[in-house]
C-alpha positions in Angstrom: 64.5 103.7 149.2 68.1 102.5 151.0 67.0 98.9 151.0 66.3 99.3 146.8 69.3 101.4 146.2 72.0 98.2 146.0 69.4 96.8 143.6 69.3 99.5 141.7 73.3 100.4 141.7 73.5 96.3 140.8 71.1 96.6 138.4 72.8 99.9 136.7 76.3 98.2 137.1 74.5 95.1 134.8 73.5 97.2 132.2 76.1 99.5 131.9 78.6 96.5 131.3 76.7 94.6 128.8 75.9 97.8 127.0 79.4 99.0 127.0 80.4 95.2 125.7 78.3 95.4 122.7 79.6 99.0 122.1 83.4 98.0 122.6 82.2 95.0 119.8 81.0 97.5 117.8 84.2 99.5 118.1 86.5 96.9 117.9 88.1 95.3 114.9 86.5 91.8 114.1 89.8 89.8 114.9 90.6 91.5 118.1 87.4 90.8 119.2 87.7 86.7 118.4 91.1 87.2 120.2 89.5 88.5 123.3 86.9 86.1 123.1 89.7 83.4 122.7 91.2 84.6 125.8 88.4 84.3 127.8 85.7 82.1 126.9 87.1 80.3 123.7 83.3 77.8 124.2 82.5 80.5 121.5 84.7 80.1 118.9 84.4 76.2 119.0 82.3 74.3 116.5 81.9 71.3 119.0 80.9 70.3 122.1 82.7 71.9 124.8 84.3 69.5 127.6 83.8 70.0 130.9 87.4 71.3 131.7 86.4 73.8 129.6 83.3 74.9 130.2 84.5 75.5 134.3 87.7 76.8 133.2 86.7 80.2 132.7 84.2 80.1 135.7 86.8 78.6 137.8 89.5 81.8 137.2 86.6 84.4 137.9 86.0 83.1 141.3 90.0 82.5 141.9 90.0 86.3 141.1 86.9 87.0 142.9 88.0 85.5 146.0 91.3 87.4 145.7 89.9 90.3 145.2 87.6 89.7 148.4 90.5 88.6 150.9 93.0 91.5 150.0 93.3 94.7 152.2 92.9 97.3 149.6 91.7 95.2 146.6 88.3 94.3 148.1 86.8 97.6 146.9 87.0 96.9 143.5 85.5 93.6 143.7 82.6 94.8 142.0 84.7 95.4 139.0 85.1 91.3 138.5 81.4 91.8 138.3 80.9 94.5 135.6 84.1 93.3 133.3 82.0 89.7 133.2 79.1 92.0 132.2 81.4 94.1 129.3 82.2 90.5 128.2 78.9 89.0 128.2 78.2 92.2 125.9 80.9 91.7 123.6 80.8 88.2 123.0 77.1 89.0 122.5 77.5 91.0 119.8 79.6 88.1 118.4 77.2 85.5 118.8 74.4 87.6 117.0 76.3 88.7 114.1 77.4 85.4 113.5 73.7 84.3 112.4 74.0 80.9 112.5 74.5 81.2 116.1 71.1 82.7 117.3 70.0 79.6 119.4 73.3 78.9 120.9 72.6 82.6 121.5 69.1 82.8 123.1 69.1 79.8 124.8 72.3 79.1 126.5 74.4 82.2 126.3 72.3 84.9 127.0 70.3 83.3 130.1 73.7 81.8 132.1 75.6 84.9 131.6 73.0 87.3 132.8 72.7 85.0 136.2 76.5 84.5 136.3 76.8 88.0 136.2 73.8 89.1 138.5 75.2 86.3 141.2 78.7 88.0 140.9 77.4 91.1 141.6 75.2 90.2 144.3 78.0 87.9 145.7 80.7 90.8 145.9 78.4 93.9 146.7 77.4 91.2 149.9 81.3 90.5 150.5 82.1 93.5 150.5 79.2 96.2 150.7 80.6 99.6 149.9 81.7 102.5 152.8 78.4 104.4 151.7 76.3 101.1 153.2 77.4 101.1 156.3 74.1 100.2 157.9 74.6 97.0 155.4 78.0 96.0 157.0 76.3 94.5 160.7 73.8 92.9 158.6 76.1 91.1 156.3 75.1 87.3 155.8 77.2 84.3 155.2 74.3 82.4 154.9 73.0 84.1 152.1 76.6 84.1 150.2 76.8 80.6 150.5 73.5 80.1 149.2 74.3 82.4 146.4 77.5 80.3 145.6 75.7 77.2 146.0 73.2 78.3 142.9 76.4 79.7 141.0 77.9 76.2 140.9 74.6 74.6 140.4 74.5 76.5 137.7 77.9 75.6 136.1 76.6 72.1 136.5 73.1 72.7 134.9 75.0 74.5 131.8 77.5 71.4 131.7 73.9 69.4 131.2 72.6 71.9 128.7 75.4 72.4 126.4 75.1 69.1 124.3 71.6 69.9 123.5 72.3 73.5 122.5 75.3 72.6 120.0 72.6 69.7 118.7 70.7 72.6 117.6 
């Protein structure tokens, strides 16, 4: 049971952001919402074929904050909250995509899929970083290897959605 527990506390942390994305869309008037998306991710709001600068833009500035968040004294305990705000986006830029209609493949195939393993890496990434005081028997076992590999498939991903992009906006 303690080796499944971070799994589990991930997994909850996952589903608790996405689900509390798609309620803060449902909450949240329809122009604020294209505002927040604007701010963040503004791929979503663009007719055309996203450039590269902009498609690693908005990955780029959540590992600059990540890796603050990892290297400060007091910060590095809420680096798991990089993590789940990805996931409340992902969830309210979800609920955009679907009640846009004409968006359901840009949808299925290329939002959905990266986000949830941008967001899953994240988590795994900083809960590995930084495991939390309750895991202490986690802390001497703490692999670099494994974060580097995990950040290795984060920008391999980046790269294969760079690839992907053009065919999903052909759709």
């Amino acid at each position: 049971m303690t080796r499944s527990f971070p799994l589990i506390f991930l997994l909850g942390l996952l589903v608790i952001g996405y689900l509390g994305g798609l309620w803060l869309y449902s909450k949240m008037p329809y122009d604020q919402v294209e505002k927040v998306i604007h701010w963040i991710d503004p791929r979503l709001l663009n007719d055309y074929v996203p450039n590269g600068f902009d498609s690693i833009l908005p990955q780029l500035v959540t590992i600059l904050l990540f890796l603050l968040f990892a290297t400060h004294l007091i910060l590095k305990y809420m680096i798991l909250l990089i993590g789940t705000m990805r996931a409340v986006f992902w969830g309210i830029s979800s609920g955009y995509l679907i009640a846009q209609e004409t968006e359901f493949w840009a949808y299925a195939l290329w939002w959905f899929p990266f986000q949830l393993i941008y967001c899953s890496l994240l988590l795994l990434i900083g809960f590995l970083l930084v495991p939390p005081p309750s895991s202490q028997q986690l802390n001497n076992n703490r692999s670099f290897k494994v974060i580097g590999l995990l950040s290795l498939i984060y920008i391999v991903l980046i790269g294969l959605e760079l690839f992907v992009l053009p065919y999903i906006h052909g759709l």
